[in-house]
C-alpha positions as CSV (number, residue, x, y, z in Angstrom):
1,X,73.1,-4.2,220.4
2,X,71.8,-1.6,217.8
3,X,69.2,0.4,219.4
4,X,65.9,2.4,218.6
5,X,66.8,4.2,215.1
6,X,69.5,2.1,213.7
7,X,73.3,3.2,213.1
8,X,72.4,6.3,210.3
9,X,75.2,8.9,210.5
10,X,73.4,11.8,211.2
11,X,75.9,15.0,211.4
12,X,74.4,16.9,213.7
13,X,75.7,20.8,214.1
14,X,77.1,21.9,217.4
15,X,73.9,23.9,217.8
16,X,70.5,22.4,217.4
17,X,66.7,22.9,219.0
18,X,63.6,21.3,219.1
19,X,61.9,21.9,216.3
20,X,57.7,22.0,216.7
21,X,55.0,19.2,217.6
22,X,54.5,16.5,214.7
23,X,51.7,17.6,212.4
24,X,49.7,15.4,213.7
25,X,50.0,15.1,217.5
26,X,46.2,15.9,217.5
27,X,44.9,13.3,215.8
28,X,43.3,10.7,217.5
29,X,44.7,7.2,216.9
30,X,42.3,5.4,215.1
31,X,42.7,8.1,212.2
32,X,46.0,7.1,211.7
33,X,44.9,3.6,210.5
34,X,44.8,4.1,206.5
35,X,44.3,1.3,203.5
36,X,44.8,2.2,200.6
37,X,41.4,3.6,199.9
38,X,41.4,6.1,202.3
39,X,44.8,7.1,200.9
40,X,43.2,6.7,197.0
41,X,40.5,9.3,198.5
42,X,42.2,11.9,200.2
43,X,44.8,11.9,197.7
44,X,41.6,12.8,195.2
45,X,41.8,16.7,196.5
46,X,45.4,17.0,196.5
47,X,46.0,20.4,195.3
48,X,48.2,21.3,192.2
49,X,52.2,20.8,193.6
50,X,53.8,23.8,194.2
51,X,57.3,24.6,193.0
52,X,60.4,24.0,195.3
53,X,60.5,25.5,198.5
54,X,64.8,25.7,198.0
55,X,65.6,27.0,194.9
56,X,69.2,26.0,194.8
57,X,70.6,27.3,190.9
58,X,72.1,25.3,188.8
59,X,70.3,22.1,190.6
60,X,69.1,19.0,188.4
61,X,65.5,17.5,187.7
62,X,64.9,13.9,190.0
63,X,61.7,12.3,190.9
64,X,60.5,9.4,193.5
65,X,58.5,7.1,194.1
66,X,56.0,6.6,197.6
67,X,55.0,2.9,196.6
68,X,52.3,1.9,198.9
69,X,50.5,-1.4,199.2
70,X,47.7,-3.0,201.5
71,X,48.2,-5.9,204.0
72,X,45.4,-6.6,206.7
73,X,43.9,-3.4,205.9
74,X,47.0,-1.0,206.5
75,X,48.6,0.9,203.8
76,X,52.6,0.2,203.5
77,X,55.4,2.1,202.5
78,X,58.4,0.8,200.6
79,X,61.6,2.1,201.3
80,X,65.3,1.4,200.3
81,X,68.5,2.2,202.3
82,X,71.4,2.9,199.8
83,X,74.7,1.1,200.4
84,X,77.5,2.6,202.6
85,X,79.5,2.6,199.1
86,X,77.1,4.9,197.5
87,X,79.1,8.2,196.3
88,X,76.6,10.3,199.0
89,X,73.7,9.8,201.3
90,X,75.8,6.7,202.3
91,X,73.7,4.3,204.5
92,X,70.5,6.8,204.2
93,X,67.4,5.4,204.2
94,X,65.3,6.6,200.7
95,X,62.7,5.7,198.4
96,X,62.9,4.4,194.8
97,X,64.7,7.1,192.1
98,X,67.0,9.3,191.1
99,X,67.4,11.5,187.9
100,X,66.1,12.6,185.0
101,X,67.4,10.9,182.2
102,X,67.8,11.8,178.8
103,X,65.1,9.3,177.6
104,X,62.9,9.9,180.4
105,X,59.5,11.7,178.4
106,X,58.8,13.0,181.8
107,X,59.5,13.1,185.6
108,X,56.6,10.6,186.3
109,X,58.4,8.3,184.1
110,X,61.8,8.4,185.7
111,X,60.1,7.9,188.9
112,X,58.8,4.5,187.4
113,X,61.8,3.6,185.5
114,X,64.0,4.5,188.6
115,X,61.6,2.1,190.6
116,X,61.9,-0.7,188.2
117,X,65.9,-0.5,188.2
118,X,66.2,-0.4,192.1
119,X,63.6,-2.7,193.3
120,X,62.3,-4.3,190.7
121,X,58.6,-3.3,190.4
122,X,57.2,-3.2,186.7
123,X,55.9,0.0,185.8
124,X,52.7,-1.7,184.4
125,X,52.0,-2.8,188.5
126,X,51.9,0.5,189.5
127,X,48.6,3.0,189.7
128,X,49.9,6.8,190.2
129,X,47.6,8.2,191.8
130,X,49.4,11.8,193.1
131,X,52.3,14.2,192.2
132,X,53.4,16.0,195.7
133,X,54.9,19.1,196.1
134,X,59.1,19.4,194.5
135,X,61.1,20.2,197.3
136,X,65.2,21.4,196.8
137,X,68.3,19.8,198.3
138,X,71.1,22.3,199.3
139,X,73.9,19.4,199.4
140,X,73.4,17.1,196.1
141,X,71.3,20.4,194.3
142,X,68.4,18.1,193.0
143,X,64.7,19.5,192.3
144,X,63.0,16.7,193.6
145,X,59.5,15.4,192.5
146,X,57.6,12.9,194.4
147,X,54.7,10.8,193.1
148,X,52.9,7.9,195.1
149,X,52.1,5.2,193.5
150,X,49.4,2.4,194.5
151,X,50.0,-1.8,194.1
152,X,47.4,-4.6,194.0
153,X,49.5,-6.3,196.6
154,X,52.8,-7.1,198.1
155,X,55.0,-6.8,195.7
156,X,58.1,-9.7,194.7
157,X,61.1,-7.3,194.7
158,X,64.3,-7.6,193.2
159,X,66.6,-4.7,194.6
160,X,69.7,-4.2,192.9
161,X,72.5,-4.6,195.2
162,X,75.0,-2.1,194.2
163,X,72.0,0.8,194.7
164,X,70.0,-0.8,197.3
165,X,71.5,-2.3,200.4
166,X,68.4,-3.4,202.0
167,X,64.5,-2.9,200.9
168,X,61.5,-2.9,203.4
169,X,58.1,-1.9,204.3
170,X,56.8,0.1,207.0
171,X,53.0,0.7,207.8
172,X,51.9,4.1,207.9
173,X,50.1,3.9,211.4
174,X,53.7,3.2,212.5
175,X,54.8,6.4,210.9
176,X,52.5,8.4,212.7
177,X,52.7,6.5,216.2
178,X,53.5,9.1,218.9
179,X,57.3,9.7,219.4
180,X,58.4,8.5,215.7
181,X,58.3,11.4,214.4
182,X,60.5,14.6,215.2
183,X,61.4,18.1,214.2
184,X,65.1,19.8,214.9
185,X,65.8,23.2,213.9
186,X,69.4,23.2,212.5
187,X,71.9,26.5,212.4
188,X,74.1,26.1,209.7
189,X,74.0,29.4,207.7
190,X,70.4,29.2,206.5
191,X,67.4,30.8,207.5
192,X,65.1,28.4,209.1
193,X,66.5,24.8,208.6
194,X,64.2,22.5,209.9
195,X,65.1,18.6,209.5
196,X,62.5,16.1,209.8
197,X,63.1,12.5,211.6
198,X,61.3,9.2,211.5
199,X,62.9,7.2,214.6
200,X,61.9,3.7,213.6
201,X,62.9,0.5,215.4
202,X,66.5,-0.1,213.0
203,X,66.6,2.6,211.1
204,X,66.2,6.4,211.2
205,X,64.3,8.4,208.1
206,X,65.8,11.8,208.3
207,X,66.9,14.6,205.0
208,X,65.0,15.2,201.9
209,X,63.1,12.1,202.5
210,X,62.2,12.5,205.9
211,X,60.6,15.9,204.2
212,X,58.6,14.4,201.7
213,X,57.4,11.7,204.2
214,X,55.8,14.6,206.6
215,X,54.2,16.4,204.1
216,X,52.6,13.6,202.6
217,X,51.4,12.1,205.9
218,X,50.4,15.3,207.4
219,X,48.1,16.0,204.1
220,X,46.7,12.2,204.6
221,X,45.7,13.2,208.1
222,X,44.7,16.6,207.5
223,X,41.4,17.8,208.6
């Protein structure tokens, strides 16, 4: 029997510690409850996204997607998990994208063309309402932008199977339920190396996405 977090291959170095509190451990619980206006109206004072915080040279330009719809008044997240025959990040669980492309006009775009591809939503369904902060990847040297999107409803998806093994939705209250989320401080040669982890029931968010994820959330919960 598969237990809390799924099978994700995590490598884990010999040495790790705890890393510090989830960003919101003080927040009561019924301010973790969001639909999507809530999200629509704190997103409204997002401030301008700030550049990388890994500037890995010679890396290339990627974006994502954070679709989010509403079912009995809780926002939900969309999330892939790529295949175990994926080239990297086998088995990891994502969100829609990948990158730029030569006829991409810009990152937004590839976001929503990305989207389209994997899962199937039409670009034309989709209200962008917020452009987060580009964060670096050390391993696959990607400058990644994330943008959250908004949809009327729950979407029909068609994922495509050779880059999506599985596609499902999470709410956002269970992201930020006590003792999901977690913090590890990694020593691997870098200064600081802090890896985020969602612990869901089947499957574990962790990496670049799991860093996205917590900003986001922590910004939606922010004082």
């Amino acid at each position: 029997m598969v237990g809390r977090g799924g099978r994700q291959r995590i490598p884990r170095p010999p040495t790790i510690r705890p890393g510090r509190p989830s960003p919101w451990a003080h927040v009561p619980a019924d301010r973790r409850s969001l639909g999507l206006d809530a999200v629509r109206e704190r997103l409204a004072d997002l401030p301008p996204p700030s550049p990388p915080d890994i500037a890995v040279p010679g890396s290339r330009d990627a974006a994502v997607l954070l679709p989010l719809f509403e079912e009995a008044g809780e926002a939900r997240l969309i999330l892939t998990k790529r295949p175990d025959t994926m080239p990297s990040h086998r088995g990891e669980i994502a969100f829609p994208g990948g990158k730029l492309d030569v006829g991409d006009v810009t990152l937004e775009a590839a976001a929503l063309r990305e989207t389209y591809e994997e899962i199937g939503i039409d670009p034309a369904d989709i209200e962008v309402v917020g452009e987060l902060d580009a964060l670096g990847t050390v391993g696959s040297r990607f400058t990644i932008t994330p943008f959250v999107g908004l949809l009327e409803g729950r979407p029909e998806l068609h994922p495509d199977p050779v880059e999506v093994a599985r596609v499902f939705d999470v709410p956002l209250s269970a992201l930020l339920a006590d003792g999901v989320h977690s913090e590890e401080e990694w020593e691997v040669g870098l200064p600081d190396f802090t890896i985020q982890f969602f612990e869901l029931d089947d499957e574990t968010v962790w990496g670049a996405t799991a860093r996205i994820l917590t900003r986001f959330l922590a910004h939606l919960v922010a004082d």
